[in-house]
Rosetta silent file (secondary structure, phi, psi, omega in degrees, C-alpha in Angstrom):
SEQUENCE: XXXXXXXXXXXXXXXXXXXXXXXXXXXXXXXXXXXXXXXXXXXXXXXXXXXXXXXXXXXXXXXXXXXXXXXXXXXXXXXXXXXXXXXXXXXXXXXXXXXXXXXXXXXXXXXXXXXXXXXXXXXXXXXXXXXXXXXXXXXXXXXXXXXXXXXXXXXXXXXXXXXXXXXXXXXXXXXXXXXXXXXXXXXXXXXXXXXXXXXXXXXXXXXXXXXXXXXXXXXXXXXXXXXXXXXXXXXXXXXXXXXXXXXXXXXXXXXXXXXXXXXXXXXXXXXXXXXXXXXXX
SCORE:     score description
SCORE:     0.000 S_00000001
   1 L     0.000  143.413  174.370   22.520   34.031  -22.627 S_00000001
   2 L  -121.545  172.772 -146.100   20.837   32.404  -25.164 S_00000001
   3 L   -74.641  165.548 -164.400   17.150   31.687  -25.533 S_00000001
   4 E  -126.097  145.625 -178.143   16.108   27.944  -24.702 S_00000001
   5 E   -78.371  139.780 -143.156   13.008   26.057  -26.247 S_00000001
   6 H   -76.369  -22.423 -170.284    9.861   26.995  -24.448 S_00000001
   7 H   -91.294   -7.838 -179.430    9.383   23.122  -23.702 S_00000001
   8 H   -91.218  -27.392 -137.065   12.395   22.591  -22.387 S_00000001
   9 L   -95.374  -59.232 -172.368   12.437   25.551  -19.900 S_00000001
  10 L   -65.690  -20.673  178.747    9.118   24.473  -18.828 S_00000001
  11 L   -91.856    5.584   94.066    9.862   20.720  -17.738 S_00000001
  12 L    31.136  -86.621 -166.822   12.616   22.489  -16.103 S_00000001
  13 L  -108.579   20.913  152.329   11.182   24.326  -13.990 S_00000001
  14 L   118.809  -16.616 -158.849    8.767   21.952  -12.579 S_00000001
  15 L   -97.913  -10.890  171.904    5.829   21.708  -14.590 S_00000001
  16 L   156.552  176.044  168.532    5.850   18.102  -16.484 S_00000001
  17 L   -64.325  164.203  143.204    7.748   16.200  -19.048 S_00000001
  18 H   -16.567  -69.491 -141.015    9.016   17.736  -22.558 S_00000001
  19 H   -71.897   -8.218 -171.282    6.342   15.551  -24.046 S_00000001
  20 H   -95.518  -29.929 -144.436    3.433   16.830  -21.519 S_00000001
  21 H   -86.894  -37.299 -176.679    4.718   20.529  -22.024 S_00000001
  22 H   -36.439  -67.019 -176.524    4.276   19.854  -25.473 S_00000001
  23 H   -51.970  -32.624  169.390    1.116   18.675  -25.653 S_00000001
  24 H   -60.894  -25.773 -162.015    0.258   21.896  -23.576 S_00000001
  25 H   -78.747  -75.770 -179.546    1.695   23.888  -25.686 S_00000001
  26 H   -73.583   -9.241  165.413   -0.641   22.791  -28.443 S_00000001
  27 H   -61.100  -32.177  145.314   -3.839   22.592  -26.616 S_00000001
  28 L   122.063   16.255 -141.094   -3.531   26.162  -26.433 S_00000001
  29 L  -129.236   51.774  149.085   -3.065   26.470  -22.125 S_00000001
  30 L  -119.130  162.709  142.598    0.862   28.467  -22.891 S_00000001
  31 L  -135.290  131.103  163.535    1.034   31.995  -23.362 S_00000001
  32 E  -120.107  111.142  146.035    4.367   34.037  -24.180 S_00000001
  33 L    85.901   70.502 -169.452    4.452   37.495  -23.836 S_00000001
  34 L    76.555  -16.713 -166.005    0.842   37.602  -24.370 S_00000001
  35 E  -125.403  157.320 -170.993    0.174   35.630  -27.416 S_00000001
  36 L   -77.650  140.829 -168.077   -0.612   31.958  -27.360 S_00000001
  37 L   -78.089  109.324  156.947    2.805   30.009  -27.570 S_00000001
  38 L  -108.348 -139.136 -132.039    3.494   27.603  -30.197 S_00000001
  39 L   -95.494  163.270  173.169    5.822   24.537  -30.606 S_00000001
  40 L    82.197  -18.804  126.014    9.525   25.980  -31.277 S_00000001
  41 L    17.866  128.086  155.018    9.257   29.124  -28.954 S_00000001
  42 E  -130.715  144.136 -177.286   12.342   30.178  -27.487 S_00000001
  43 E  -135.012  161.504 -171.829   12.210   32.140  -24.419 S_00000001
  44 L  -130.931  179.304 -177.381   14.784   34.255  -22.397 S_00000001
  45 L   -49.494  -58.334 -169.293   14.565   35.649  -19.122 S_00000001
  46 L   -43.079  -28.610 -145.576   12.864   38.960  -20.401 S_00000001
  47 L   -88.218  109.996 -160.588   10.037   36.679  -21.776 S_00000001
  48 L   -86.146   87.770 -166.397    6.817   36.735  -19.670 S_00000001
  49 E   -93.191  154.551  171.888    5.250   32.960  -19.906 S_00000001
  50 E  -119.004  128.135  163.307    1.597   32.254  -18.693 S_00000001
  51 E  -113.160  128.822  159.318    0.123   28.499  -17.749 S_00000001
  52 L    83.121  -46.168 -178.678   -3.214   28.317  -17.010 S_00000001
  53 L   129.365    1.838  159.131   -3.303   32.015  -17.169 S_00000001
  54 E   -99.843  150.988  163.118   -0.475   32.181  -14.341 S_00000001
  55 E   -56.486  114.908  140.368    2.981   33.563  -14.409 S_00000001
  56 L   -52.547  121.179  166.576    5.074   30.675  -14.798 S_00000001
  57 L   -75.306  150.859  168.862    7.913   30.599  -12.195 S_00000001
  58 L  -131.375 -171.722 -175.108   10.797   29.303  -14.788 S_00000001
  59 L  -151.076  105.457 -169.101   14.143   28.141  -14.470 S_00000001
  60 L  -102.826  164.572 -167.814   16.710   28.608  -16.664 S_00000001
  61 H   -34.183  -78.877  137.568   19.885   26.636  -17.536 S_00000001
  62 H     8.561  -50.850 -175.506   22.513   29.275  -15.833 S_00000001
  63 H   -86.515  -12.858 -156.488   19.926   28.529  -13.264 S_00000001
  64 L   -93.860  131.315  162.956   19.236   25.343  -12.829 S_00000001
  65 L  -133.700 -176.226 -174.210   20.831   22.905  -10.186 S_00000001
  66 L  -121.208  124.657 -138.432   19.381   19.827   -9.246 S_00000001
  67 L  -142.505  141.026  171.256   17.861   19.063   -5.341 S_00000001
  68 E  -133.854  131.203  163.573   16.265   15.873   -4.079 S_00000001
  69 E  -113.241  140.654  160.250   14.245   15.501   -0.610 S_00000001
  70 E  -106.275  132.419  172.839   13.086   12.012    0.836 S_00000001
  71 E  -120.915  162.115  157.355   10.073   13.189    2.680 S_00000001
  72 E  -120.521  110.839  169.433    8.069   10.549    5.100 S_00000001
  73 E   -58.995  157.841  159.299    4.456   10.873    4.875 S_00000001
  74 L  -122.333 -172.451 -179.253    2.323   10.497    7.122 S_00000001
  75 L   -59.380  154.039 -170.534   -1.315    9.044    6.999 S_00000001
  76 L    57.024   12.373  169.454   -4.100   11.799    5.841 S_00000001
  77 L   -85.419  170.201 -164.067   -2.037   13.914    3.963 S_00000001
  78 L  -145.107  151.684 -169.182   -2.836   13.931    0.301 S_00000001
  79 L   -76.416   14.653 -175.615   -0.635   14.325   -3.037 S_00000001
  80 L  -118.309 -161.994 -162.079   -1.577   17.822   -4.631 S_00000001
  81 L   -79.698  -39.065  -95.639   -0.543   21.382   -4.281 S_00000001
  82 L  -168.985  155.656  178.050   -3.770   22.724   -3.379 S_00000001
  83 L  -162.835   95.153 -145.192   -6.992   20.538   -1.727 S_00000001
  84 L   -83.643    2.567  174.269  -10.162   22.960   -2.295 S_00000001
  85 L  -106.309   14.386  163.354  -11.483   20.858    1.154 S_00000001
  86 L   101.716  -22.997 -179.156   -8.951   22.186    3.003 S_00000001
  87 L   -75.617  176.795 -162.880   -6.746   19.159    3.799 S_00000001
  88 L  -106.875  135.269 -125.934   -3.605   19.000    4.473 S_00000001
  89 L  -119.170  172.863 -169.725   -0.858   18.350    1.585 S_00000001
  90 L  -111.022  -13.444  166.989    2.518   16.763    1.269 S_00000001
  91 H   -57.852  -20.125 -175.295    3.754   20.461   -0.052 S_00000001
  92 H   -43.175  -54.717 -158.586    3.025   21.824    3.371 S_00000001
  93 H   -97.016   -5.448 -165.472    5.904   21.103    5.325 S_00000001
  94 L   -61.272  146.518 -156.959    8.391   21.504    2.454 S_00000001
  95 L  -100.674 -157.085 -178.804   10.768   24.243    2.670 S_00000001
  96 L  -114.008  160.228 -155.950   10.897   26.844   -0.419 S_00000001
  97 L  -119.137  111.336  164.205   12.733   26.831   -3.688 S_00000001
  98 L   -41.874  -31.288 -165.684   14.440   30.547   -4.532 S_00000001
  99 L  -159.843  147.255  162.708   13.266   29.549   -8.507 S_00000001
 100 L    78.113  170.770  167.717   11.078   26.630   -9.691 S_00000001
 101 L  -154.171 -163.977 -148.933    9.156   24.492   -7.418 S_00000001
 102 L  -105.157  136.497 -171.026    8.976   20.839   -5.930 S_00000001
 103 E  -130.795  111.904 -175.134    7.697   18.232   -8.150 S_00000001
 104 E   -71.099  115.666  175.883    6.527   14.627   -5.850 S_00000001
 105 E   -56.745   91.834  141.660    8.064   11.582   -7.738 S_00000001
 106 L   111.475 -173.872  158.902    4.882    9.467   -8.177 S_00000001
 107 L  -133.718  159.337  164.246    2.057    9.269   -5.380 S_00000001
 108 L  -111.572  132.279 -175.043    0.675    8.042   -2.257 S_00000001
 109 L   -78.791 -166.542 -147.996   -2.819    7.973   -1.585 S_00000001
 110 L  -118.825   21.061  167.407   -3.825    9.454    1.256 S_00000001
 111 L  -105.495  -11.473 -171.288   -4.358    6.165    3.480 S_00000001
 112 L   -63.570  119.920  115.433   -0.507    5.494    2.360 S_00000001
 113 L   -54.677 -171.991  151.560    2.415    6.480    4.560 S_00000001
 114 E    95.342 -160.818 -171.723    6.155    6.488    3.923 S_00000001
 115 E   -71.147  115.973  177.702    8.558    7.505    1.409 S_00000001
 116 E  -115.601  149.235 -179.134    8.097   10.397   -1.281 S_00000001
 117 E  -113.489  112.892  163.159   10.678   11.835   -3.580 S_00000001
 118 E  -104.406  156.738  149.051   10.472   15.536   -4.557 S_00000001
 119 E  -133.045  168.435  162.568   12.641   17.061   -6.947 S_00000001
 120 L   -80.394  -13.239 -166.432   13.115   20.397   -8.518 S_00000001
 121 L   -80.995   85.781 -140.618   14.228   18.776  -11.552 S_00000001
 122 H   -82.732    4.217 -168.441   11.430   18.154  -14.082 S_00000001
 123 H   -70.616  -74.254 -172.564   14.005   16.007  -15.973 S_00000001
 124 H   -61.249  -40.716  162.302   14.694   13.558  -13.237 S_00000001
 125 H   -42.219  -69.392 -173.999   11.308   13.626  -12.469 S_00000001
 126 L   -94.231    1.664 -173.018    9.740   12.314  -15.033 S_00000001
 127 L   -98.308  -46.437 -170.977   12.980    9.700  -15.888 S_00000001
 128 L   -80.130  -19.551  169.912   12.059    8.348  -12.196 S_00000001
 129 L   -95.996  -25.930 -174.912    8.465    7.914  -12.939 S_00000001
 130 L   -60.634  135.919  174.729    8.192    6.504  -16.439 S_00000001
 131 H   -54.938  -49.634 -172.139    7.164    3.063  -16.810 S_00000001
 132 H   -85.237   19.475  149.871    9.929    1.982  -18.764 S_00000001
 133 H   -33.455  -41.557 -176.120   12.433    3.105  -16.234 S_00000001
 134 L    54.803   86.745  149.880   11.244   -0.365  -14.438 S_00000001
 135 L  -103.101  129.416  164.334   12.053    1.400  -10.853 S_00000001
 136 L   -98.607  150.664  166.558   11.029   -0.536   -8.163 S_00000001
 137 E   -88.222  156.853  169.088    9.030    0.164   -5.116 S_00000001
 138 E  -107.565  128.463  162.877    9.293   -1.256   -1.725 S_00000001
 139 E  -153.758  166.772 -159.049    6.715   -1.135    0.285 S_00000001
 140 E  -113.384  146.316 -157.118    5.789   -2.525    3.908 S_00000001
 141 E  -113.855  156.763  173.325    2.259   -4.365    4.189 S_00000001
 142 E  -148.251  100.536  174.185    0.476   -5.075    7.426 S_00000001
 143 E   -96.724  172.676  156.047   -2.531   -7.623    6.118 S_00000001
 144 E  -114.280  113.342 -154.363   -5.382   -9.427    7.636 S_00000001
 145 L   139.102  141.816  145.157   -6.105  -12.731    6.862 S_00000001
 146 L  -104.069  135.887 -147.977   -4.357  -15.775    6.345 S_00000001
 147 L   -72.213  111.638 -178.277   -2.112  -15.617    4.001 S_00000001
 148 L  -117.664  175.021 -160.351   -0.993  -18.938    2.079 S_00000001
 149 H   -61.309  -23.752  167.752    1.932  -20.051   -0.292 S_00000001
 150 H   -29.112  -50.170  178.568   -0.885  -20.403   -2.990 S_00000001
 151 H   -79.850  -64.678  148.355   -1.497  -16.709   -2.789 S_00000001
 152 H     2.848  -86.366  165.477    2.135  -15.870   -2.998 S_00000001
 153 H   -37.594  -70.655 -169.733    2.781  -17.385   -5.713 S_00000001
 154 H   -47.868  -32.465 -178.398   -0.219  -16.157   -7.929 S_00000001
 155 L   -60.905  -19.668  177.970    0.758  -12.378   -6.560 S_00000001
 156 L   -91.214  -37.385 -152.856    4.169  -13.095   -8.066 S_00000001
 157 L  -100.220   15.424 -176.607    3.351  -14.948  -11.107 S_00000001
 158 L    97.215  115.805  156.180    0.593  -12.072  -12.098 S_00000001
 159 E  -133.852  165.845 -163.054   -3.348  -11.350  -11.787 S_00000001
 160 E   -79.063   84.481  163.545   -5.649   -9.827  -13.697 S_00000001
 161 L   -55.199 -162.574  157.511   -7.020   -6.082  -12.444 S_00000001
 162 L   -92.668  -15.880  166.373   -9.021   -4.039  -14.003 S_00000001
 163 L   -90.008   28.198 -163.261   -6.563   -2.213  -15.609 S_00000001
 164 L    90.471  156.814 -169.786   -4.140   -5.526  -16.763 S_00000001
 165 E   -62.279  134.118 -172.163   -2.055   -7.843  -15.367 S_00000001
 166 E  -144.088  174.709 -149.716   -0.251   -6.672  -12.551 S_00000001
 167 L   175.031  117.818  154.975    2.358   -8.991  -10.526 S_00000001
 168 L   -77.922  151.314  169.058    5.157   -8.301   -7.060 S_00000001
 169 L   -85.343  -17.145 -168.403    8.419   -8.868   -8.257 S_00000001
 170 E  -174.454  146.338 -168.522    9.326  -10.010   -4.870 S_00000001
 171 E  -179.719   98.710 -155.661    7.007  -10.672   -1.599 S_00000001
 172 E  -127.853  156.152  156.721    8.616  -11.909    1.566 S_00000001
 173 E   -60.371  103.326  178.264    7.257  -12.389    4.975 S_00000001
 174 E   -75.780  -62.793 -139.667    8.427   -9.833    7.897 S_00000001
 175 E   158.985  131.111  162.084    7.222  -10.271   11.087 S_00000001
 176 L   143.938  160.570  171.519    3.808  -10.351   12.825 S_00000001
 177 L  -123.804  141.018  144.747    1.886  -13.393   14.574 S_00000001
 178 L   105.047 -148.643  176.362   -2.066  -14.761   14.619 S_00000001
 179 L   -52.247  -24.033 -153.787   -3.915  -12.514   11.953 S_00000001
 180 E  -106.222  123.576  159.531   -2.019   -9.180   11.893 S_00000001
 181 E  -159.411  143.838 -146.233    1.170  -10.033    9.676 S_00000001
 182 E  -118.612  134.047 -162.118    4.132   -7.597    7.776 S_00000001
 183 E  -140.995  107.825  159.288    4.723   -8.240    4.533 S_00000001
 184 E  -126.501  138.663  178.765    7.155   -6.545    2.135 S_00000001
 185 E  -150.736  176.386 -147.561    6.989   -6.524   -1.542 S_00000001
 186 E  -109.495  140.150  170.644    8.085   -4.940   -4.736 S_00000001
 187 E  -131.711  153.509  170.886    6.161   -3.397   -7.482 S_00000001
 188 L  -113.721   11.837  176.223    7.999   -1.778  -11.164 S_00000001
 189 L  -127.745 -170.023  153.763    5.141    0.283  -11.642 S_00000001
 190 L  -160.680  102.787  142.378    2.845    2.814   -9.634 S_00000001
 191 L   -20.515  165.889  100.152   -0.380    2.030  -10.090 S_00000001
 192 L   -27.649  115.086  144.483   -3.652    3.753   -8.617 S_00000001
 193 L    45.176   54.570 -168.365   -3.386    1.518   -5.004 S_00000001
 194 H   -78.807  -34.387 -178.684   -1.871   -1.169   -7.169 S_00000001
 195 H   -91.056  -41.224  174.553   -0.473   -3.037   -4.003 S_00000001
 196 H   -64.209  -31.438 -162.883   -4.147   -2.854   -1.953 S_00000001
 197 H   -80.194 -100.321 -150.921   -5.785   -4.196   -5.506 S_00000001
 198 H   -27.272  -33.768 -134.497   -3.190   -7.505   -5.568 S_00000001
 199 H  -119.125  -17.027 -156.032   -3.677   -8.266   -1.792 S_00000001
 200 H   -80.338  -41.494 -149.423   -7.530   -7.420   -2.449 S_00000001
 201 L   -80.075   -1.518  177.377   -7.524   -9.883   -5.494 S_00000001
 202 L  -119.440   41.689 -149.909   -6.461  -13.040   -3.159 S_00000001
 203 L     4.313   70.518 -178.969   -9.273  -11.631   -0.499 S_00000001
 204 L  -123.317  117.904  169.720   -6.812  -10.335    2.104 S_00000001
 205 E   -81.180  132.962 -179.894   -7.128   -7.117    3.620 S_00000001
 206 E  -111.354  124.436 -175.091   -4.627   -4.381    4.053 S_00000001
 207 E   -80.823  -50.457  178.271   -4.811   -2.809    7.019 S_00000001
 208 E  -119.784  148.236  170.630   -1.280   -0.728    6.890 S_00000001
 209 L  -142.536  175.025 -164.415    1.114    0.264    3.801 S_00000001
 210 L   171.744  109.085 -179.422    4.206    2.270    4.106 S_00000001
 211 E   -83.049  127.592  160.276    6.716    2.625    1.048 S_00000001
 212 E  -133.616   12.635  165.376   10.372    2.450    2.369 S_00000001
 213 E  -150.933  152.402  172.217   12.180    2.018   -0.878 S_00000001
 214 E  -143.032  115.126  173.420   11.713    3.871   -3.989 S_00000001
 215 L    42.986 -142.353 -179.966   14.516    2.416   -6.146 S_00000001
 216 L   -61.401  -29.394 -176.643   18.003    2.760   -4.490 S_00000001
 217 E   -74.553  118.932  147.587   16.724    5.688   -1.899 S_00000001
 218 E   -63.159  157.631  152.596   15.569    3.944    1.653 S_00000001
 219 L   -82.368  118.754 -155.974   13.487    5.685    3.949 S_00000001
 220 L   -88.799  138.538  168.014   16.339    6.306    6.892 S_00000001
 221 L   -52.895   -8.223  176.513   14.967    5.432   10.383 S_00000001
 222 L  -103.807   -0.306 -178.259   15.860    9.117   12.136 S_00000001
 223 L   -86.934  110.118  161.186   13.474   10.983    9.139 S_00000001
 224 L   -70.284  156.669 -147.194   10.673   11.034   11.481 S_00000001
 225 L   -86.097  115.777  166.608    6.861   10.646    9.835 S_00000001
 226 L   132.572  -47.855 -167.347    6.006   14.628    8.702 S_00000001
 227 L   -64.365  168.411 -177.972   10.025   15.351    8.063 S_00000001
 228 E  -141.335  154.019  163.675   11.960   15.698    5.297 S_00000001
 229 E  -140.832  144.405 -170.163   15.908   15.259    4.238 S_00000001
 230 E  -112.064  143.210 -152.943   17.573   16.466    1.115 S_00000001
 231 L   -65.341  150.856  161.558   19.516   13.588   -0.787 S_00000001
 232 L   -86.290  144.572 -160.203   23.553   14.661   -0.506 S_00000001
 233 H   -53.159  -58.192  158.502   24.952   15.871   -3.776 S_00000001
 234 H    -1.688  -99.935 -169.041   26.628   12.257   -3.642 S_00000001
 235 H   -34.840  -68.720 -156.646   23.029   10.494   -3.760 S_00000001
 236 H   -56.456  -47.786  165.092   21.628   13.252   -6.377 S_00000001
 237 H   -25.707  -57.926  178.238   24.427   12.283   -8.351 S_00000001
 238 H   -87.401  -28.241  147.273   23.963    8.452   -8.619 S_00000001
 239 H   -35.319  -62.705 -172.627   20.332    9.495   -9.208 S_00000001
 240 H   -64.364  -48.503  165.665   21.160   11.086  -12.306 S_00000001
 241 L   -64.204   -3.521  160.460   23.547    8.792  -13.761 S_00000001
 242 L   -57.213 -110.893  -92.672   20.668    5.659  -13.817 S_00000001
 243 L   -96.210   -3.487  163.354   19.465    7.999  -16.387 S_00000001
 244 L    97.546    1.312 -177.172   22.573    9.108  -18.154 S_00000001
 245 L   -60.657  161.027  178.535   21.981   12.977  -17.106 S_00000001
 246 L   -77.691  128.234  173.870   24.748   15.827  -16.690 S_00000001
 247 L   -66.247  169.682 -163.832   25.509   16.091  -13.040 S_00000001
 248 L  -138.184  129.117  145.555   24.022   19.506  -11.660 S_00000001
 249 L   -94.413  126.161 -175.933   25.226   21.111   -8.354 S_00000001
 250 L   -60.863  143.738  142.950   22.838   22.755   -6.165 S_00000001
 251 L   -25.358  138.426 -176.125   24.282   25.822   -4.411 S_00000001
 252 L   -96.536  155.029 -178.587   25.592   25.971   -0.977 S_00000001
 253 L  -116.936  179.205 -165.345   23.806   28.057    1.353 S_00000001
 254 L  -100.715  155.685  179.176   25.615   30.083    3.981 S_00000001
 255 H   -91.542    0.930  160.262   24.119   29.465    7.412 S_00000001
 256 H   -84.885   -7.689  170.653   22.744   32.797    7.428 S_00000001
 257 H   -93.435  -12.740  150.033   20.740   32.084    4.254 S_00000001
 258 H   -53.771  -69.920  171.420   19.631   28.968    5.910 S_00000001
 259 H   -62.274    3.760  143.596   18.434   30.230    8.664 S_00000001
 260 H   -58.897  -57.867 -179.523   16.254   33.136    6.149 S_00000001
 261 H   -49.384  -60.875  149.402   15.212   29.957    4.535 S_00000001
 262 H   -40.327  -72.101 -165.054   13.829   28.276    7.872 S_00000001
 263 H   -57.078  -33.454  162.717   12.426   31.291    8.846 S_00000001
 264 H   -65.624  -17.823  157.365   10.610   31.776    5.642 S_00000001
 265 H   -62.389  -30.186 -162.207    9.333   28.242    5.943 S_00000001
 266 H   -91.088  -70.803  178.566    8.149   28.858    9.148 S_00000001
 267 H   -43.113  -58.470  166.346    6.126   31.974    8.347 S_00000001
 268 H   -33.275  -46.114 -170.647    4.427   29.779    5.446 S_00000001
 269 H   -67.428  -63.210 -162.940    3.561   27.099    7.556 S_00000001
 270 H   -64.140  -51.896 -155.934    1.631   29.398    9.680 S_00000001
 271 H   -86.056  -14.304  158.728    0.048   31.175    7.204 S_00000001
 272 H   -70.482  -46.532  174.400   -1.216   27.628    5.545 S_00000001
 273 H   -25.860  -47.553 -146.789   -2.632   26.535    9.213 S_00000001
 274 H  -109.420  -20.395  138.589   -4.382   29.293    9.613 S_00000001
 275 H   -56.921  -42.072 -177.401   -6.050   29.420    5.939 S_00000001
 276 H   -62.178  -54.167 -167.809   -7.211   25.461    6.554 S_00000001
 277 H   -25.173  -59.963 -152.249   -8.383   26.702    9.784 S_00000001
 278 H   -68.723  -49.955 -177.087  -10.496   29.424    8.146 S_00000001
 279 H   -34.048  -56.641  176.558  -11.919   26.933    5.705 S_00000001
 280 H   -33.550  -59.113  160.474  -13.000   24.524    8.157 S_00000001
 281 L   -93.030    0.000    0.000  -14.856   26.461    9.982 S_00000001
């Protein structure tokens, strides 16, 4: 097989865009086979890459298929691999990837519920996140306050954060009576808490938030809040083509390499519990 550009391999396999690996590349934080990498590297299997000063898992073409999960957060989980306080993550429950690893489309903060997108795909990834992608979010509001057409409006027609003009695309009335009332509207970006700062900026308080659309993928009503479901080749499919990509097919697994898979999921799980534990106390 032959070797593939070191920047390629790595957004690949998980680790950022082309254009981030790049930049990594020259900041000096690659290694290949010992020696600091620079830009035009080609690497093969044989080829021992370092990030950080870790073994890069990688994933090579031959190798690569492409896997989507809609997970549903729940509240107090938090978006990184790793939480040095111990908390609990949205990688936790996730099962494991034979090569590569799970990359969370965007974020949720960690008062946030509701729909997250992993992929394995660092391609897809970063095509689903970029601002000019314009994807929109959905997301379901539970404010305090009352809310008038006044406010509406301005939330539609744009105000002024601190970081620029921000704006719903769309902001309709759900359900709710007296103070407590569900609200869902659309954002094309994702922000830092971009939907609490608009509802903030007309002094209305958000009590609840819950994403249930991230661009054509719904959050299904039987994925119960902790669970996860991986997208059908179908869906993964229609992903890829927004962006013009080469379809990919993931492997089928046999159900005895399922069940190996669950069970190795299982064992993980336990052995993260039981690390927070020890922090904690």
């Amino acid at each position: 097989m032959a070797d593939e550009k070191l920047q390629k391999v790595l957004a690949r396999s998980g680790y950022g865009s082309r254009r981030e690996m790049e930049r990594w590349i020259e900041e000096g934080r690659i290694q290949v086979n010992g020696e600091r990498a620079t830009l035009g590297d080609r690497i093969g299997r044989k080829d021992i890459v370092l990030v950080d000063g870790s073994e890069a898992k990688l994933v090579f073409e031959s190798q690569a298929d492409r896997r989507v999960l809609l997970y549903n957060k729940p509240l107090g989980e938090i978006c990184t691999r790793s939480d040095p306080e111990g908390r609990p993550t949205v990688f936790d429950r996730l099962p494991p990837l034979p090569s590569g690893r799970w990359i969370a489309v965007g974020r949720l903060d960690i008062n946030t519920s509701g729909l997250l997108l992993f992929t394995n795909d660092g391609e897809l990834a970063n095509q689903l996140m970029h601002p000019s992608s314009q994807i929109d979010r959905e997301y379901a509001v539970r404010v305090l306050g009352d809310v008038t057409d006044d406010m509406l409006k301005a939330m539609t027609e744009g105000v002024l954060l601190d970081d620029g003009m921000a704006r719903f695309t769309d902001v309709q009335f759900f359900d709710g009576e007296g103070a407590n009332k569900w609200f869902h509207c659309v954002v094309m970006e994702g922000r830092n808490r971009e939907v609490r700062r608009l509802w903030e900026s007309q002094g209305i308080t958000v009590s609840r938030l819950k994403r249930v659309r991230f661009g054509p993928v719904f959050l299904p009503s039987d994925v119960k809040v902790g669970t996860w479901r991986e997208l059908s080749q179908k869906e993964v499919k229609g992903l890829g083509a927004m962006f013009g990509l080469a379809p990919k097919r993931a492997p089928k697994l046999t159900p005895e390499q399922r069940i190996n898979q669950e069970r190795r999921f299982k064992r993980q799980k336990v052995r993260q519990d039981v690390s927070r534990k020890k922090k904690q106390d």
